[in-house]
C-alpha positions as CSV (number, residue, x, y, z in Angstrom):
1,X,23.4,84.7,90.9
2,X,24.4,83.7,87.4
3,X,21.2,84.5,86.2
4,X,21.8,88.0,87.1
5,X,25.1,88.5,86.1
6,X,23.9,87.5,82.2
7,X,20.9,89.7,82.7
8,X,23.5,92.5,83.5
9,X,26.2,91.7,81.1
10,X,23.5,90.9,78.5
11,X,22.0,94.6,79.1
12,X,25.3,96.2,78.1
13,X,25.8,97.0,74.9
14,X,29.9,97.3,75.1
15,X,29.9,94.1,76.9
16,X,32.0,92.2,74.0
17,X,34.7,94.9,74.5
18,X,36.3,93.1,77.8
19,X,37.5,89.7,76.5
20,X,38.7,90.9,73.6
21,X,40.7,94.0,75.9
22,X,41.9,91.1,78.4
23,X,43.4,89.2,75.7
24,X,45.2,91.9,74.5
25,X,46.6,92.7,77.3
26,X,47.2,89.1,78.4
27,X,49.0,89.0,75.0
28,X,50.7,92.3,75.3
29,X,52.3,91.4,78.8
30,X,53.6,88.1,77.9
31,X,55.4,89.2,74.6
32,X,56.8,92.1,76.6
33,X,58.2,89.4,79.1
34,X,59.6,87.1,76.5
35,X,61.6,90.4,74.7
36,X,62.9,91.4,78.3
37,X,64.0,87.1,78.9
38,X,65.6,87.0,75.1
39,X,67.4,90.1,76.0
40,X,68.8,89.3,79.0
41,X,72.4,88.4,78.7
42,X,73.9,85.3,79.3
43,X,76.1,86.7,82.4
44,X,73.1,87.6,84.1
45,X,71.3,84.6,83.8
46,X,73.7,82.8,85.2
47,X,73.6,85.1,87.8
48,X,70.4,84.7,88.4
49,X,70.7,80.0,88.4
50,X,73.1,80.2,90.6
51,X,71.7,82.2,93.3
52,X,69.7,79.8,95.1
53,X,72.9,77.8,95.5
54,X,74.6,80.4,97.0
């Protein structure tokens, strides 16, 4: 099975084009989450801790 998948992926000539668009957007989503957290204010947050207490 692996044998064919490398023929395949070793056939296409844009094949180096997916790892390098997954890690952009692997990249992309997680310093779009961290500017949403940092943005967040503080009366929300706590908010948001004490909710499962409630």
């Amino acid at each position: 099975m692996f044998k064919f998948i490398k023929q395949y992926a070793d056939n296409m000539h844009y094949a180096a084009i997916y790892p390098i668009a997954s890690l952009i957007i692997f990249f992309a989503f997680f310093m779009a989450l961290l500017v949403v957290v940092k943005r967040m204010r503080k009366e929300h947050v706590d908010e948001l801790a004490n909710m499962p207490l409630q």
